[in-house]
C-alpha positions in Angstrom: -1.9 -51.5 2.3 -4.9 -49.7 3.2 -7.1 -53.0 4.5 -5.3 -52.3 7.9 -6.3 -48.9 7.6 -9.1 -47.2 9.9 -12.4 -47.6 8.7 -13.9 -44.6 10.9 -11.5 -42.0 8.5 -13.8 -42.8 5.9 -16.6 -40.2 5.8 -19.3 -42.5 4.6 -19.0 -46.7 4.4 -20.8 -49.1 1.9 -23.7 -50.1 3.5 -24.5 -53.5 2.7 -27.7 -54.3 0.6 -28.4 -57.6 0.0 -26.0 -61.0 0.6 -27.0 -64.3 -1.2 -25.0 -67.6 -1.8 -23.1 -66.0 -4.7 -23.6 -62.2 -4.5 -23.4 -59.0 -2.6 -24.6 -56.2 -3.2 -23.9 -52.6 -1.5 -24.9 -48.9 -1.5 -21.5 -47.6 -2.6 -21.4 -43.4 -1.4 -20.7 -40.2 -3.4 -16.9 -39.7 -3.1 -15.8 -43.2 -2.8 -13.6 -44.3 -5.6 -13.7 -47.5 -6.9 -9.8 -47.5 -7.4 -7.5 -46.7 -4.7 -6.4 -43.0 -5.2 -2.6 -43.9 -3.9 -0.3 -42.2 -1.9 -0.4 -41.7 2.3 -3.7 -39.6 2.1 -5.5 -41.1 -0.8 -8.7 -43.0 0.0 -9.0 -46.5 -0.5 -11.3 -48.1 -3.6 -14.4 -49.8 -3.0 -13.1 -53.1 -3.4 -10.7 -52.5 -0.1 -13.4 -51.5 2.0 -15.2 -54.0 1.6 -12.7 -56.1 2.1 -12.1 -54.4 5.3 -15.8 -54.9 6.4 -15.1 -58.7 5.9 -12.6 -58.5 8.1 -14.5 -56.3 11.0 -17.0 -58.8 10.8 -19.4 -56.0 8.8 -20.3 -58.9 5.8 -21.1 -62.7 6.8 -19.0 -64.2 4.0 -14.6 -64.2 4.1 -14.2 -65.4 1.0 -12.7 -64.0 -2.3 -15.4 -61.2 -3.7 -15.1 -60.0 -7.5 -16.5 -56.5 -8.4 -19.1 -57.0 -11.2 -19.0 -53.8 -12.5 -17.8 -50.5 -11.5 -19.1 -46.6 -10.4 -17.2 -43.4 -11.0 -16.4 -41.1 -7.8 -19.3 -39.0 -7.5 -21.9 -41.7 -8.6 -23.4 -43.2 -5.6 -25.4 -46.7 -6.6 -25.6 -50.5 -6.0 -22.5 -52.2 -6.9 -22.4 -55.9 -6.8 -19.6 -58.3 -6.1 -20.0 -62.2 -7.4 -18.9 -64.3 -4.8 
């Protein structure tokens, strides 16, 4: 499972933009898929990174998050997750 992997391997993280009671939102980078890619070198999707973050302590809130919409690859942008 890649939520133990190594954040720092990542070239670029999701930096967070905004956190209210029921969203967050964060600048997701060019490159970052928003599905895992799979297999021993792929990179993780969005959604495991920021679960991750939660984890490192990088976003306040530890709860379930649920994407709101999604980006393609090479589209860098604000994606939101309801909390």
């Amino acid at each position: 499972d890649w939520e133990d992997g190594d954040l720092g391997a990542l070239p670029r993280l999701p930096r967070v933009l905004a956190e209210t009671e029921h969203l967050l939102c964060v600048d997701k980078p060019p490159g970052l898929p928003f599905h895992h890619d799979g297999g021993a070198g792929g990179l993780p999707g969005v959604p495991q990174v920021v679960r991750r973050m939660q984890r490192e302590g990088c976003i306040a809130y530890g709860g379930e998050l649920h994407s709101v919409h999604r980006l393609d690859r090479v589209t860098s942008g604000v994606m939101c997750f309801a909390k």
